[in-house]
C-alpha positions as CSV (number, residue, x, y, z in Angstrom):
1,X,1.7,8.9,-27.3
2,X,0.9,7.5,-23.8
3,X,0.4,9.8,-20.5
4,X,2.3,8.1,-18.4
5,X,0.7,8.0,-14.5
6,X,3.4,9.6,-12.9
7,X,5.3,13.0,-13.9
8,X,8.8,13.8,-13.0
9,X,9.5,16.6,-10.6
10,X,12.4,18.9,-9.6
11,X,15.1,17.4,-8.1
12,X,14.1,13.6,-9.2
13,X,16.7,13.9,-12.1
14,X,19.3,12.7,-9.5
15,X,17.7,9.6,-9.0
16,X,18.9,8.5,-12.2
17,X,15.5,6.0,-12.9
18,X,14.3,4.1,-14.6
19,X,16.6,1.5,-13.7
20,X,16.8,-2.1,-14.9
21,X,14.9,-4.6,-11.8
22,X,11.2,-5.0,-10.5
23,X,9.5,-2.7,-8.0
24,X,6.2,-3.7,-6.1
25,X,2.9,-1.8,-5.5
26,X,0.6,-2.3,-3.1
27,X,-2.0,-0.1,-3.4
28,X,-5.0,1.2,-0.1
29,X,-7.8,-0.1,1.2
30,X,-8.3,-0.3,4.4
31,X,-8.2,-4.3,6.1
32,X,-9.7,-5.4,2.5
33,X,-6.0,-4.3,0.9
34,X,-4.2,-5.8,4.2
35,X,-5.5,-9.1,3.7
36,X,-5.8,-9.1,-0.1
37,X,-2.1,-8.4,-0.2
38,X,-1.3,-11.4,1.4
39,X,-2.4,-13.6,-0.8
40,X,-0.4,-11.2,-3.5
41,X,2.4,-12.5,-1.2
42,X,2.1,-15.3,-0.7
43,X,2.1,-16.6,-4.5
44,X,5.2,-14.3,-4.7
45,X,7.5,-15.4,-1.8
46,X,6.3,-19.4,-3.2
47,X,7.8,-18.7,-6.8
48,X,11.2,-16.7,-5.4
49,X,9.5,-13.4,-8.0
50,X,9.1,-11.1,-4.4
51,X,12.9,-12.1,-2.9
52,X,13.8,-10.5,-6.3
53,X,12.0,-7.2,-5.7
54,X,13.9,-4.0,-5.9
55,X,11.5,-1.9,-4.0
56,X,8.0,-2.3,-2.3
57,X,5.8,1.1,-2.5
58,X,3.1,0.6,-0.3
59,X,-0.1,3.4,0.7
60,X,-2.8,2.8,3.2
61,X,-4.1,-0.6,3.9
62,X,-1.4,-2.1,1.6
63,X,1.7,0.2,4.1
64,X,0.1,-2.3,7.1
65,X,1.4,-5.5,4.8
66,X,4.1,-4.3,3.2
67,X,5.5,-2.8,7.2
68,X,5.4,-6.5,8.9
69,X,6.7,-7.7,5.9
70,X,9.8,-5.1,5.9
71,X,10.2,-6.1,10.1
72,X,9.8,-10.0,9.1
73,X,12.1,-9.6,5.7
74,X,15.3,-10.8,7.1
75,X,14.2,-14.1,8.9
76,X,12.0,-15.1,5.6
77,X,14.8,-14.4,3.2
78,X,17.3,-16.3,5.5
79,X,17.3,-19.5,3.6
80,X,18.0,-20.4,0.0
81,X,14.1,-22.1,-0.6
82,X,11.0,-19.9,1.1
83,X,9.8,-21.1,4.2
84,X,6.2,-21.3,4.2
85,X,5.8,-22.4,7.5
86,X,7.5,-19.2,8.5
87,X,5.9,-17.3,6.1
88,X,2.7,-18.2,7.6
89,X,3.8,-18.1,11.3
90,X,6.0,-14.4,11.0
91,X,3.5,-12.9,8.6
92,X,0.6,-14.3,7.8
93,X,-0.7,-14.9,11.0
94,X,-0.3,-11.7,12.8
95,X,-1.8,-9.5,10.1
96,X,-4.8,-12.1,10.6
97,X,-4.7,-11.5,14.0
98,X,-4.9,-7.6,13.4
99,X,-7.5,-8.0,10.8
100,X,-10.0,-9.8,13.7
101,X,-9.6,-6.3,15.6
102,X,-11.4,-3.3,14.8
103,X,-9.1,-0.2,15.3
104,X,-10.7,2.6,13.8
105,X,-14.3,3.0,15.7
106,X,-12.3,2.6,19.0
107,X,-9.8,5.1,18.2
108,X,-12.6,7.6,16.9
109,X,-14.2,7.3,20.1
110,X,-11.5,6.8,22.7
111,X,-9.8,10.0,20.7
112,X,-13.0,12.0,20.9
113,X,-12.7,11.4,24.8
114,X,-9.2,11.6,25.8
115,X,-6.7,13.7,25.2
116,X,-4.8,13.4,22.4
117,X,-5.7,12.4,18.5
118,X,-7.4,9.9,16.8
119,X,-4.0,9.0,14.8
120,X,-2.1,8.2,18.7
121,X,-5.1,5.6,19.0
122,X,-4.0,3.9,15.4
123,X,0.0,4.0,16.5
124,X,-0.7,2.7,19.6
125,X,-3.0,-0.4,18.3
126,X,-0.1,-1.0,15.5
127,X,2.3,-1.5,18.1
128,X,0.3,-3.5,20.2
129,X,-0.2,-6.0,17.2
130,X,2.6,-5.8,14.7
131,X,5.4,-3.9,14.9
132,X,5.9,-3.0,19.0
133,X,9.0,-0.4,19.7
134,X,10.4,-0.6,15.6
135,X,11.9,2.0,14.2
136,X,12.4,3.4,10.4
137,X,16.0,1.8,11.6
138,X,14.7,-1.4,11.9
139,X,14.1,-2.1,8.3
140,X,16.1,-4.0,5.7
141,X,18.9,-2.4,3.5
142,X,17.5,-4.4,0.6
143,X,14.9,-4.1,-0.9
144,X,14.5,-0.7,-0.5
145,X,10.9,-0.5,1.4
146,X,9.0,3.4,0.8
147,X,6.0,4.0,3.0
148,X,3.8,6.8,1.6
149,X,2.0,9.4,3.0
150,X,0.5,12.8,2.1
151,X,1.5,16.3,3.1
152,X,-1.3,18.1,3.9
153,X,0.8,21.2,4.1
154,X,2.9,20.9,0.7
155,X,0.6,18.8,-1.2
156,X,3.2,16.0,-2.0
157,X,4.0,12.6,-1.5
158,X,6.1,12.3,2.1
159,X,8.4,8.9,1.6
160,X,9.1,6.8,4.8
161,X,12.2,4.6,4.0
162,X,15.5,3.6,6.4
163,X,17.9,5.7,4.6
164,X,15.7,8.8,4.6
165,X,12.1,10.5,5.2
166,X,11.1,13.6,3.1
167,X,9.0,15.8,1.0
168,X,10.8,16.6,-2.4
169,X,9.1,20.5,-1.0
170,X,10.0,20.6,2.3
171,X,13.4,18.5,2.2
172,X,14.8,15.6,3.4
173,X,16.1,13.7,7.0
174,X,18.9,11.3,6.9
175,X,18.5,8.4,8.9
176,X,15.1,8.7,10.5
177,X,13.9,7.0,13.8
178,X,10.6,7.3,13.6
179,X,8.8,4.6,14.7
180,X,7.6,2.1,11.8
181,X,4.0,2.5,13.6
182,X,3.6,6.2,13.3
183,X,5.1,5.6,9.6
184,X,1.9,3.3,9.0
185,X,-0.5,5.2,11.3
186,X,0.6,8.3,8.3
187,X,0.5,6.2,6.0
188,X,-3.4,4.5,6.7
189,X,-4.4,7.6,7.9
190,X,-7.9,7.2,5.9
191,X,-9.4,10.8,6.0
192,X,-11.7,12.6,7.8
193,X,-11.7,10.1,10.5
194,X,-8.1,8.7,11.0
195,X,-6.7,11.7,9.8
196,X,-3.7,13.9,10.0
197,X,-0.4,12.3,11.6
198,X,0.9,14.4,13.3
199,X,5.4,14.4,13.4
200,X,7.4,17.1,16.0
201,X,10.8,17.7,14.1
202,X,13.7,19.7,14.6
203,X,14.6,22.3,11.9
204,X,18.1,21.7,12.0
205,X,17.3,17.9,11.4
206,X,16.5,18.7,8.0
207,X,19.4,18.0,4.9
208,X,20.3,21.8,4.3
209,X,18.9,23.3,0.4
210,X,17.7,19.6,0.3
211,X,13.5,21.1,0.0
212,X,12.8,22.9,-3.4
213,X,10.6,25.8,-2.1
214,X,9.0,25.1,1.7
215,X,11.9,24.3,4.0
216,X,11.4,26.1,6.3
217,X,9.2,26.2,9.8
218,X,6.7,25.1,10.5
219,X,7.1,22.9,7.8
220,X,10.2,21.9,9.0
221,X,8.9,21.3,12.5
222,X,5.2,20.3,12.5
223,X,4.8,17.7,9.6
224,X,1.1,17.0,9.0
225,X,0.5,13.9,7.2
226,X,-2.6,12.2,5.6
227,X,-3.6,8.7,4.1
228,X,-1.0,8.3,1.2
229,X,-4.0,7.3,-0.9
230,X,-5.2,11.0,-0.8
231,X,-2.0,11.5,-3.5
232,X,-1.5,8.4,-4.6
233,X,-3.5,5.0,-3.9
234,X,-1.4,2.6,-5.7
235,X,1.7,3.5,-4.4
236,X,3.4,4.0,-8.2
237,X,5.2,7.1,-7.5
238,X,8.4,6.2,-6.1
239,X,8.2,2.9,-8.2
240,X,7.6,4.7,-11.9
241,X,10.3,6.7,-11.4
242,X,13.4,4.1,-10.7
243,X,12.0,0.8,-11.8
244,X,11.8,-0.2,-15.4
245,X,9.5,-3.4,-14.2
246,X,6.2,-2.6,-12.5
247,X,4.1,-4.8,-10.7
248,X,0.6,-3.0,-9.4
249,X,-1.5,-5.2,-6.7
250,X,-4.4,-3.0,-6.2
251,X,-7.1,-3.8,-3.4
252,X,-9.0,-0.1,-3.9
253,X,-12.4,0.5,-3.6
254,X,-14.6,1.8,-6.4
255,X,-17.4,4.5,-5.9
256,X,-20.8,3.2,-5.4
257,X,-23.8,4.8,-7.3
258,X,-26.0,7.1,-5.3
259,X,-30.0,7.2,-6.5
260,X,-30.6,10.3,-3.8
261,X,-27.5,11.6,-2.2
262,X,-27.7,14.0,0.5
263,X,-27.6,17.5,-0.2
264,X,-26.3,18.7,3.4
265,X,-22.8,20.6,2.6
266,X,-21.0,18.1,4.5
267,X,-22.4,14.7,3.1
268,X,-21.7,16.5,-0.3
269,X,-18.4,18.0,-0.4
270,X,-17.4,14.2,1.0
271,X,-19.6,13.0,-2.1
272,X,-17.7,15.6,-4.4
273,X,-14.4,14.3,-2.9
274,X,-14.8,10.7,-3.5
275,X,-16.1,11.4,-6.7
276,X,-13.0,13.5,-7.9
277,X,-10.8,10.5,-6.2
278,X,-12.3,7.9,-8.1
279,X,-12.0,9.3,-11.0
280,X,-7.7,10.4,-10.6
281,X,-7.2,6.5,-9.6
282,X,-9.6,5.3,-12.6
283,X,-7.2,7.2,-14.5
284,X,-4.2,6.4,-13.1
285,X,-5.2,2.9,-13.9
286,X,-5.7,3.3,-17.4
287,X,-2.6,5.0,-18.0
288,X,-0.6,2.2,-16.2
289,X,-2.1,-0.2,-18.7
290,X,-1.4,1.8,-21.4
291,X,2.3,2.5,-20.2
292,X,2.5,-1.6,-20.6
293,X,1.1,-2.1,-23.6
294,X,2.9,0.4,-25.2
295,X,6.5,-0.7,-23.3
296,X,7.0,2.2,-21.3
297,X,7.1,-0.3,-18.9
298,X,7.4,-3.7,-18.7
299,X,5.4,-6.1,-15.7
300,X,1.7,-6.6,-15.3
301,X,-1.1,-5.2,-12.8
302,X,-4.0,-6.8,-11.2
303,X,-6.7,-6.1,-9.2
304,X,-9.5,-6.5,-6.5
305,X,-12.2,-6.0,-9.3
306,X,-10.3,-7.7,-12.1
307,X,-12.2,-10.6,-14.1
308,X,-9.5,-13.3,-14.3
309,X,-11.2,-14.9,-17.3
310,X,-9.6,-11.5,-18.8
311,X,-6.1,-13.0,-18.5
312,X,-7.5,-15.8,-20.8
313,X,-5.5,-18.7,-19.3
314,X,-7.2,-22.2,-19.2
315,X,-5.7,-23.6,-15.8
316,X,-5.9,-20.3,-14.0
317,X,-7.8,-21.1,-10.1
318,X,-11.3,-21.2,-10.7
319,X,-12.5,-17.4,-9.3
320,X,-16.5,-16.8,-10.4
321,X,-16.7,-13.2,-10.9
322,X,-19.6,-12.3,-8.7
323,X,-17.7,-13.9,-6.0
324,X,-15.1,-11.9,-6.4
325,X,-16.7,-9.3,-6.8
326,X,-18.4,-9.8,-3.4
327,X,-15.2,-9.4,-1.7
328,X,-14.4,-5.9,-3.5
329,X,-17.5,-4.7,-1.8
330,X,-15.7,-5.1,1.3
331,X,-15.7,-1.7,3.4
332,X,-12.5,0.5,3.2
333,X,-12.5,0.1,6.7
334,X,-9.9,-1.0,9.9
335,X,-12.9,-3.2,11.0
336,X,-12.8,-6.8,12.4
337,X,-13.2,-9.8,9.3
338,X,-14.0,-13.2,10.1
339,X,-11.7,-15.9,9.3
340,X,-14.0,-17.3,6.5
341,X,-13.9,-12.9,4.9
342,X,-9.8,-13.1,5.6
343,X,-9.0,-16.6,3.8
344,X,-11.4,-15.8,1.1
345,X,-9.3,-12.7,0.2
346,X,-6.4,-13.8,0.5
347,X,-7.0,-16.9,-1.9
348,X,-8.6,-13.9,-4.2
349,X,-5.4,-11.8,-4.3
350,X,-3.1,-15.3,-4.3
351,X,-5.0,-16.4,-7.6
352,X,-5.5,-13.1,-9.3
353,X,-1.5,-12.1,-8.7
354,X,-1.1,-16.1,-10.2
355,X,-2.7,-15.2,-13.4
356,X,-1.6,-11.6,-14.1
357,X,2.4,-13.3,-13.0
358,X,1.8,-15.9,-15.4
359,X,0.3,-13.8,-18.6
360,X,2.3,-11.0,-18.4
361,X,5.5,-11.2,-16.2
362,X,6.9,-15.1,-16.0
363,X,5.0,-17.2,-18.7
364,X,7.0,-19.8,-17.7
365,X,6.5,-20.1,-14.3
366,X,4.4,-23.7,-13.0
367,X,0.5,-22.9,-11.9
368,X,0.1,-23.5,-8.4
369,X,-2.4,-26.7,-7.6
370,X,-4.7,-25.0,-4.8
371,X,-5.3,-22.1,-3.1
372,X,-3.9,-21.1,0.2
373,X,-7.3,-22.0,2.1
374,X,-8.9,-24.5,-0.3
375,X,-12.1,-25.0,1.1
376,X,-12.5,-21.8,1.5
377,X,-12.5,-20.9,-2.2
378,X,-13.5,-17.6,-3.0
């Protein structure tokens, strides 16, 4: 018997999952997971597999992506073949332009200095770069697009979509305008430093007896909101539960070994936290894996640190694993790349999302002949 990575909870009966169709991950990571993701993309806009897609279920780094993506849906699913020239103009190249920026020391300091928090420093850069005056409103009908984020209050998973925002504790609101930014900002909200969100609400706003056990104020009123990798950092939740096909991109980081770590309480209560974290997503991993081989599920999963030589296919893109590995190292950070970092990680999570496709999902489907940047290479 398999422990499946996700549990049901009260009140998710209704939802009536798993359903037959194919819901996408995209798991944190800071600008590492932003970029990585779009070479994930990329391969799966090319083949027609992401215009498919039933949902995209997004935390962190990967909610940045999957957010211009959701603004840019309509005008690259307009036409019958993709568009990769509009692929790359709408989406590819603003999230480049973002990734040359580096938001989060500037909003630590300016937020340190100025009224106001360090989370109004992260909205504000996201709607200078990406997604300007957008709202929840803004998004597309289908696929159904869920932007996660953690209650710090409740202790759940807080879902951004168009249709509705809630906490399956605190209840739900129909319709909601926040704007697509803050939904990020929540979303990417890396703690201690980017961390909470902060969202004024009005009780009455709320669905009425639509929160199990906490609706009420000030939960109700003053929602406080961290990094949706702090509950879940591949985004599976709201994917496991309605989706019978699963396909887990995952750009997270991996604990590093310590030879002398420090021994102040701060340094190591943030030591004891990352170590507890990496050890829920390690198993969260495994039990994903598990769930496919044992068809719970069906679809594949793929990552940053993956070995592609594991898929065992003979004309998969040529990806050494110490390269690739390389890239994994990247910071969990919102810090400028260069161009040379970016296209290297994207051709990493374009060829690693090619051979997981290919082994596990669609056989079938054709092997692309080159990267996305080709003399770039990993």
């Amino acid at each position: 018997m398999v422990d499946e990575p996700v549990q049901s909870i009260g009140g998710e009966a209704a939802e009536g999952g798993p359903q037959d169709g194919t819901a996408l991950c995209l798991s944190g990571g800071g600008y590492r997971a932003m970029i990585f993701h779009i070479g994930v993309l990329w391969r799966l806009y090319e083949t027609g597999i992401l215009q498919k897609v039933k949902r995209i279920s997004s935390v962190s780094g990967g909610s940045i992506t999957a957010g211009l993506l959701a603004l840019k849906w309509n005008r690259l699913t307009g036409s019958q073949t993709p568009d990769m020239q509009l692929f790359r103009q709408e989406f590819v190249g603003p999230l480049r332009a973002l990734g040359r920026t580096t938001i989060d020391v500037k909003a630590v300091i300016l937020g340190l200095l100025l009224p106001g928090r360090v989370s109004d420093r992260v909205v504000a850069a996201y709607e200078k770069h990406l997604f300007g005056s957008a709202t929840l409103q803004d998004l597309p009908d289908k696929p159904s697009f869920v932007i996660n984020a953690t209650s710090v209050q409740s202790g759940a998973l807080w879902r951004f979509t168009k249709p509705y925002m809630r906490d399956y504790r605190v209840g739900e609101v129909l319709k909601p305008t926040i704007s697509l930014s803050k939904a990020v900002a929540a979303s990417s909200a890396f703690p201690p430093v980017l961390s909470p969100v902060e969202i004024k609400l009005n009780d009455s706003a709320f669905t009425p007896k639509s929160g199990s056990d906490l609706q009420r104020p000030p939960f109700t009123t003053n929602v406080v909101l961290s990094d949706g990798g702090v509950y879940d950092n591949l985004g599976l939740e709201t994917a496991w539960k309605r989706y019978r096909t699963i396909l887990v991109s995952d750009a997270g980081g991996k604990l590093q070994a310590e030879e002398s770590p420090k021994a102040d309480w701060g340094n190591h209560a943030y030591r004891v936290f990352d170590l507890v974290d990496n050890q829920v997503r390690s198993l969260r991993k495994r039990q994903v894996i598990d769930s496919f081989k044992q068809h719970i599920r069906s679809g594949a999963y793929w990552g940053i640190r993956t070995n592609i030589l594991d898929y065992g296919l003979a004309d998969a893109l040529t990806c050494p694993f110490d390269a690739t590995m390389r890239l994994a190292e990247t910071p969990t950070r919102l810090q400028a790349m260069d161009d040379q970092l970016q296209e290297r990680l994207i051709n990493w999570g374009y060829a690693v999302c090619d051979a997981a496709i290919r082994k596990h999902y669609q056989p079938a489907l054709p092997k692309p002949d080159k990267f996305p940047f080709p003399a770039s290479k990993v």
